[in-house]
C-alpha positions in Angstrom: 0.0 0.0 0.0 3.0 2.2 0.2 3.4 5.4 1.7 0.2 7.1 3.3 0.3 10.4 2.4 -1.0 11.1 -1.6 1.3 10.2 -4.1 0.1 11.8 -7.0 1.3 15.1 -8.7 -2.1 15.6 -9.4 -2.5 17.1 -5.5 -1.4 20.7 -5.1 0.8 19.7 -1.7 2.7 17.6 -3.9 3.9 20.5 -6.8 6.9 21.7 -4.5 10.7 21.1 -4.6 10.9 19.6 -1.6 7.9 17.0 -2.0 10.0 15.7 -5.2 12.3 13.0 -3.4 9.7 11.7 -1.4 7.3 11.0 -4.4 9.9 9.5 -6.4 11.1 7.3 -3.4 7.2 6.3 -3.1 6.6 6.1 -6.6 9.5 3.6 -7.1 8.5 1.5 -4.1 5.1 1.2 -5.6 6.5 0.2 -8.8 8.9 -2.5 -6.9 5.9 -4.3 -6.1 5.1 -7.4 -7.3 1.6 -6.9 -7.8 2.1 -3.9 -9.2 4.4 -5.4 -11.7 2.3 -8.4 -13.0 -0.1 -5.9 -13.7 1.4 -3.7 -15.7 2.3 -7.0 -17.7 -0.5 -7.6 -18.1 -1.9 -4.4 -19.3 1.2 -3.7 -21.5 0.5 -7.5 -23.0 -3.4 -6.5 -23.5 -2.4 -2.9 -24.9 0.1 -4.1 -27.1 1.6 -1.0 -28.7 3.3 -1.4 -31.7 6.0 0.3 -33.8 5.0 3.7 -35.4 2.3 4.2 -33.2 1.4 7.7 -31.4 1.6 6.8 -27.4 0.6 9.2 -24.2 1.3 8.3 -20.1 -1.1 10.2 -18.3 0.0 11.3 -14.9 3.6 9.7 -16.1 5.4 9.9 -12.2 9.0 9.1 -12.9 8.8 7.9 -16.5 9.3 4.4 -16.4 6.0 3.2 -18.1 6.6 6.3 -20.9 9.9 3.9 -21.3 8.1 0.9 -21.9 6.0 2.7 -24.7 8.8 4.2 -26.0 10.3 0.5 -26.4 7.1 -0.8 -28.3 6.4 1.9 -30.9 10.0 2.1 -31.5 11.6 5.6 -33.0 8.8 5.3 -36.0 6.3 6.1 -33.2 6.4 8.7 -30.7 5.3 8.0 -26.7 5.3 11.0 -24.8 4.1 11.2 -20.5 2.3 14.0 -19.1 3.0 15.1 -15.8 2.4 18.4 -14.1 4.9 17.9 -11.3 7.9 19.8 -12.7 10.3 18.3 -10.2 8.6 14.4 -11.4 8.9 15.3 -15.0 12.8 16.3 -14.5 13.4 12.8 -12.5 11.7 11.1 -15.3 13.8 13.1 -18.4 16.9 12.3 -16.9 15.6 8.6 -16.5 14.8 8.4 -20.0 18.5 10.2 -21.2 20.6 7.8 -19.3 18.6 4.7 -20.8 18.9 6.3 -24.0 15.1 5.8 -24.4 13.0 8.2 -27.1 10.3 9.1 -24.5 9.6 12.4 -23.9 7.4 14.7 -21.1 5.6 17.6 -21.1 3.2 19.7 -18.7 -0.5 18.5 -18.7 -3.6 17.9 -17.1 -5.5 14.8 -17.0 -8.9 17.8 -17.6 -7.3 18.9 -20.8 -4.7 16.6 -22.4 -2.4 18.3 -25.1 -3.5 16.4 -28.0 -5.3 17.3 -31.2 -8.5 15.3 -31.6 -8.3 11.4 -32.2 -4.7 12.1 -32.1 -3.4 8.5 -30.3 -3.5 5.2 -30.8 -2.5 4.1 -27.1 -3.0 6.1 -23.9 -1.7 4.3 -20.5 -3.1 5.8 -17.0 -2.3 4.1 -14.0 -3.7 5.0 -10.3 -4.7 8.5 -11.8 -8.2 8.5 -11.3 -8.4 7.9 -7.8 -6.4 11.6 -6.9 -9.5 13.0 -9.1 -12.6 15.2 -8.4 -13.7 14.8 -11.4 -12.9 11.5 -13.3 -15.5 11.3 -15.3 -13.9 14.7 -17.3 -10.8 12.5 -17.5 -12.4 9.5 -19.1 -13.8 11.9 -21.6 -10.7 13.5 -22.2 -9.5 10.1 -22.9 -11.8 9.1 -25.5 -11.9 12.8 -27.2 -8.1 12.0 -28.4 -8.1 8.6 -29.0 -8.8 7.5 -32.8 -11.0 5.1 -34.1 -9.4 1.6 -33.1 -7.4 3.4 -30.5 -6.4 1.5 -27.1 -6.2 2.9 -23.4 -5.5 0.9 -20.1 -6.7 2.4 -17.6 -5.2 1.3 -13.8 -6.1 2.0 -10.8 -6.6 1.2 -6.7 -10.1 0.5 -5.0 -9.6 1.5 -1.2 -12.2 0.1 0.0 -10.9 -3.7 -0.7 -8.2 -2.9 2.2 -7.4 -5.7 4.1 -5.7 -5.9 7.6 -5.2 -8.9 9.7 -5.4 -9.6 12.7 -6.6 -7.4 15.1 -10.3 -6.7 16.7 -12.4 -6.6 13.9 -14.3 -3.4 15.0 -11.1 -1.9 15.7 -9.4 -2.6 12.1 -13.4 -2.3 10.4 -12.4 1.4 11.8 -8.7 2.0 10.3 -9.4 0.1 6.6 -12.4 2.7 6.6 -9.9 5.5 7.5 -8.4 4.1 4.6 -10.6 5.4 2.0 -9.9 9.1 2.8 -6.3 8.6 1.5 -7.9 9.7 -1.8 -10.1 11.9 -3.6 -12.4 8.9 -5.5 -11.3 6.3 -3.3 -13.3 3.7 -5.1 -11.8 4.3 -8.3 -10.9 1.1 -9.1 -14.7 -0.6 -9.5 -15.5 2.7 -11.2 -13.3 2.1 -14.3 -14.9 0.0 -16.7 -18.4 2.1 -16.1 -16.4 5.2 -16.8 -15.2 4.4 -19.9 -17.8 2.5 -21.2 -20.0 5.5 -20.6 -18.0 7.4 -23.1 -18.1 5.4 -25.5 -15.5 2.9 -25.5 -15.6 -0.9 -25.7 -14.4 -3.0 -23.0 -11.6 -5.8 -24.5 -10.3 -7.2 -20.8 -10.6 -6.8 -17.1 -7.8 -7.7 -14.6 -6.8 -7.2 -11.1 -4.6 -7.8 -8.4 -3.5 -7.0 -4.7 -1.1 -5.6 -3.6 0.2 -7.4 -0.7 2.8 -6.3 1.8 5.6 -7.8 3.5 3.6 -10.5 5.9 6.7 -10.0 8.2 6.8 -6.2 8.6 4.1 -3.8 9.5 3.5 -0.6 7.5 4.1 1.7 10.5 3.9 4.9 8.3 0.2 4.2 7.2 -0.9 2.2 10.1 -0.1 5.4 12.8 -1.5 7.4 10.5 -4.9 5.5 10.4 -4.9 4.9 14.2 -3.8 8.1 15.5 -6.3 9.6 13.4 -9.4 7.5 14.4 -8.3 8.3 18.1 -8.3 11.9 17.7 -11.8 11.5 16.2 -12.6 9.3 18.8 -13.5 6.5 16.7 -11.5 4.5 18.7 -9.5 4.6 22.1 -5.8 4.8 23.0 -6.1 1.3 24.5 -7.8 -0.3 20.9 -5.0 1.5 19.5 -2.7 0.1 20.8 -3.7 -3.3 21.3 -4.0 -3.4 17.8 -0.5 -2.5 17.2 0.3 -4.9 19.5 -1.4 -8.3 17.8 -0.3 -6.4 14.1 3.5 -6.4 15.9 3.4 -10.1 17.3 1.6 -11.4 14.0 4.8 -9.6 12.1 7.3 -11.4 14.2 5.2 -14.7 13.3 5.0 -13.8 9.8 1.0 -13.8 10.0 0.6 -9.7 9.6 -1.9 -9.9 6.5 -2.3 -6.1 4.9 -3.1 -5.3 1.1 -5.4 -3.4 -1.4 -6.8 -4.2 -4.7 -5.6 -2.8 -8.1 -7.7 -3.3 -11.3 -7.1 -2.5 -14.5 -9.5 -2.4 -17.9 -8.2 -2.4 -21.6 -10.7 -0.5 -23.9 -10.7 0.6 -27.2 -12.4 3.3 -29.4 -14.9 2.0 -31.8 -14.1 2.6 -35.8 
């Protein structure tokens, strides 16, 4: 699940200098993931971008995902990653130099993509959505630049599948729901395939997975951030507190801490 606080550029709080190292840290922690990871395979192997074709990453992070679509349309195409976070896109330019890959980046918003009309044949978004007001704009946006036959896969995190075990379940029923304020459309993930159908798209595959942590360390960083919270709301007390850290602690040192969140992703295409 990764670091607590928002990881997307798409959040004002994140568009500062100093924010920069602990996004890309976060960002490439996420992307170490082995959920994460047979994911994207999966949606790169559904998407299947081929040479000469036009390419865009939404919300592009530190680039490595812009590389990949670089790779598949080859220098006869073009795969460019939008990113609003000038201190991301720099991190990702300078990834892309030093593996000599064609992919460039450029300013954007996921509201107003900078691309002509039916303009791509492949857009990639991953966990974009879920930092959004208004995704619905964002799915339109999507299918306003995509041409006839054009692809998108579209990735993203449902918080309300968070999972934490063991603990009292009216205590942990409290944090996982503490969970879905992390994000702006916290269900995001369920939402996707309705989204884009809606526009006009057709739906070619579904997949999923979750994103499990280490069953032998605990997350302190979003667990205190859950629990202190629910205390000062008075959801829970200090005692449930810590109780629960202590049965999360012992089930660690056992190797029976169970905490994850689902990630699902949807492959669609424009109709011709």
């Amino acid at each position: 699940m990764g670091d607590s606080r928002p990881t997307s550029a798409f959040y004002s709080e994140n568009i500062t200098p100093s924010a920069t190292d602990r996004l890309v840290g976060a960002l490439d922690a996420q992307a170490a993931s082995a959920g994460v990871r047979r994911l994207r395979e999966w949606a790169h192997h559904a998407l299947a971008a081929r040479p000469g074709e036009r390419a865009l990453d939404i919300g592009a992070g530190t680039g490595s995902e812009t590389q990949v679509l670089a790779a598949a349309v080859t220098d006869s195409g073009a795969a460019t990653g939008v990113e609003p976070n000038p201190g991301l896109r720099e991190v990702a330019e300078r990834r892309a130099a030093e593996a000599r890959s064609s992919a460039r980046f450029v300013p954007g918003d996921a509201y107003a993509l900078p691309v002509e009309d039916a303009g791509l044949d492949v857009v990639w978004c991953e966990r974009v959505f879920q930092h959004l007001a208004e995704p619905d704009r964002a799915a339109a946006e999507i299918a306003r630049v995509l041409r006839p036959g054009g692809r998108v896969a579209l990735l993203d995190t449902d918080w309300a599948t968070t999972i934490l075990h063991p603990g009292d379940p009216e205590v942990v029923a409290v944090l996982t729901g503490g969970a879905l304020t992390v994000a702006a459309n916290p269900n995001a993930g369920r939402r996707l395939t309705g989204q884009l159908a809606a526009v006009g798209l057709e739906i070619d595959d579904l997949g999923s997975q979750a994103l499990i942590q280490d069953h032998r360390k605990v997350n302190w960083p979003i667990i205190r951030m859950l629990g202190e919270t629910a205390v000062k709301r008075e959801l829970i007390t200090e005692q449930q507190r810590d109780q629960l850290y202590a049965d999360l602690t012992a089930a660690a040192e056992h190797s029976a801490l169970h905490m994850s969140v689902t990630m699902f992703g949807v492959v669609a295409h424009r109709p011709a």
